[in-house]
C-alpha beads as a LAMMPS data file, in Angstrom:
LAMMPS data file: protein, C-alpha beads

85 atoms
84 bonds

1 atom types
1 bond types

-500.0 500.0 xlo xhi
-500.0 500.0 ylo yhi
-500.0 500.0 zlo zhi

Masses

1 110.0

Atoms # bond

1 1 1 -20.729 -1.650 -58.252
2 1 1 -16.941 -1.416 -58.620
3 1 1 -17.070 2.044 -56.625
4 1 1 -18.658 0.492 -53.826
5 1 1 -16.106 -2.705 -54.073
6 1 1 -13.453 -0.249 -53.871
7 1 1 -14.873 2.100 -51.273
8 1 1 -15.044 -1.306 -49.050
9 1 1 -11.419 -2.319 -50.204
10 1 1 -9.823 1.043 -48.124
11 1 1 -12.966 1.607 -45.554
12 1 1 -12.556 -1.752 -43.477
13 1 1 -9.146 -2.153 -43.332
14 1 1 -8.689 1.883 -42.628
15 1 1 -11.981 1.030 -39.561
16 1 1 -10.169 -2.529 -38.474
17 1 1 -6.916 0.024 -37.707
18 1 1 -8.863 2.766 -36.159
19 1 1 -10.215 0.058 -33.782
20 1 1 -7.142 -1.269 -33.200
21 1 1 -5.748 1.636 -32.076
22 1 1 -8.347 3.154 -30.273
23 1 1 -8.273 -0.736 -28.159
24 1 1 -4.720 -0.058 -27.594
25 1 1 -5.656 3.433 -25.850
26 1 1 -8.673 2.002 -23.995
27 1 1 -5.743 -0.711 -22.731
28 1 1 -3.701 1.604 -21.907
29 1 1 -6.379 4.085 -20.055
30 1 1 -7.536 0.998 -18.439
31 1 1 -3.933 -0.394 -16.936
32 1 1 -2.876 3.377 -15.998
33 1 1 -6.161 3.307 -13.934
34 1 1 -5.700 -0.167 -12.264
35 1 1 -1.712 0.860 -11.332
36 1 1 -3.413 4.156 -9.576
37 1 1 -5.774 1.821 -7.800
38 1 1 -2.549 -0.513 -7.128
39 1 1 -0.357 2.655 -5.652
40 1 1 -3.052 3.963 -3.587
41 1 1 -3.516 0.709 -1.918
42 1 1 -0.032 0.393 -1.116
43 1 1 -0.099 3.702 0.102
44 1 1 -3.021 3.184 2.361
45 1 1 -1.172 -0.301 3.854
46 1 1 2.102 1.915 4.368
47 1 1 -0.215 4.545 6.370
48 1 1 -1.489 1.336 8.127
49 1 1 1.988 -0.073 8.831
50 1 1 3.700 3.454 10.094
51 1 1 0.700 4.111 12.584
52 1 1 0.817 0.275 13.588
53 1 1 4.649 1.056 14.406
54 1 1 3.845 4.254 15.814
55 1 1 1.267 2.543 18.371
56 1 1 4.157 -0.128 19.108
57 1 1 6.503 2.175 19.753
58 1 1 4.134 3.957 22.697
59 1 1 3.558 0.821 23.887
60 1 1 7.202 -0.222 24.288
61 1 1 7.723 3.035 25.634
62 1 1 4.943 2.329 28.315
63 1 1 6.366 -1.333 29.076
64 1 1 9.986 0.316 29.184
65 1 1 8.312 2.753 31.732
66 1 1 6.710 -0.099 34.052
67 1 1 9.640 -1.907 33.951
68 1 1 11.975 0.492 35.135
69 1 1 9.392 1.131 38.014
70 1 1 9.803 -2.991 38.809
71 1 1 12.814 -2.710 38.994
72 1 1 12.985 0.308 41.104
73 1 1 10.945 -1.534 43.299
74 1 1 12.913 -4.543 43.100
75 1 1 16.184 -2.722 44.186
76 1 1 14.080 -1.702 47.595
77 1 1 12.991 -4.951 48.348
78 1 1 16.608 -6.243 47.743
79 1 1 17.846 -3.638 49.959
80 1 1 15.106 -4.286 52.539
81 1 1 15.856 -8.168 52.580
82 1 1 19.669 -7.284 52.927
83 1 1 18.757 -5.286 56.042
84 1 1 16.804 -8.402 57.549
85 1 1 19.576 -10.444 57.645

Bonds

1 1 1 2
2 1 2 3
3 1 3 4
4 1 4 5
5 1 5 6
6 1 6 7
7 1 7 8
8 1 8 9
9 1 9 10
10 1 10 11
11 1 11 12
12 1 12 13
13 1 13 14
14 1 14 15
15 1 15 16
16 1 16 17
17 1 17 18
18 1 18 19
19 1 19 20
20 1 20 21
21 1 21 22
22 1 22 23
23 1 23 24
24 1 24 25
25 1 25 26
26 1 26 27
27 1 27 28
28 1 28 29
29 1 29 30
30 1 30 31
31 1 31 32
32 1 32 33
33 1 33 34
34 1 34 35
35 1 35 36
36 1 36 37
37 1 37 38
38 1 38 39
39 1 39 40
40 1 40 41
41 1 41 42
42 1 42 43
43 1 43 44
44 1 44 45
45 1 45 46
46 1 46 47
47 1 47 48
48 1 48 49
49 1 49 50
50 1 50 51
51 1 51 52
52 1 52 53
53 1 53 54
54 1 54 55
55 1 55 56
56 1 56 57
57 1 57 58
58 1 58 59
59 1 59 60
60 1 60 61
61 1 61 62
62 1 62 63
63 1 63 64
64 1 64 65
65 1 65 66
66 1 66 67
67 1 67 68
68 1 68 69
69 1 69 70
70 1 70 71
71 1 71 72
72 1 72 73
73 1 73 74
74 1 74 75
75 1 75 76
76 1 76 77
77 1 77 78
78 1 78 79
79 1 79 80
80 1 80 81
81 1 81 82
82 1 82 83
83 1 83 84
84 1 84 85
């Protein structure tokens, strides 16, 4: 009986550490996956934001392009109206 008492004495404490430690490395597997999922999120939001900019800058370009034609068009009508008078 006092082999099995002493067997017990070393087995559960030696079992509580193993579980300990293999709890730390399930943490750690666990937060190493959730900061991958974390990164490629932010990475898909800054491939969102750069082709959002890109699409803003081709449409500023486009307004920039109208607007010069306005005021091309502007200029002739000023220079028209100058003639009238």
């Amino acid at each position: 009986m006092s082999e099995n008492v002493f067997f017990a004495a070393f087995f559960f404490p030696a079992a509580a550490a193993v579980l300990v430690f293999f709890m730390k490395y399930v943490s750690a597997v666990l937060q190493a996956r959730v900061r991958l999922a974390q990164d490629e999120a932010y990475r898909e939001i800054a491939a969102r934001a750069a082709s959002a900019q890109a699409d803003t800058v081709a449409a500023i370009a486009a307004l920039a392009t109208t607007l010069a034609e306005i005021q091309s068009r502007i200029a002739g009508l000023e220079k028209i109206l100058k003639e009238v008078e």
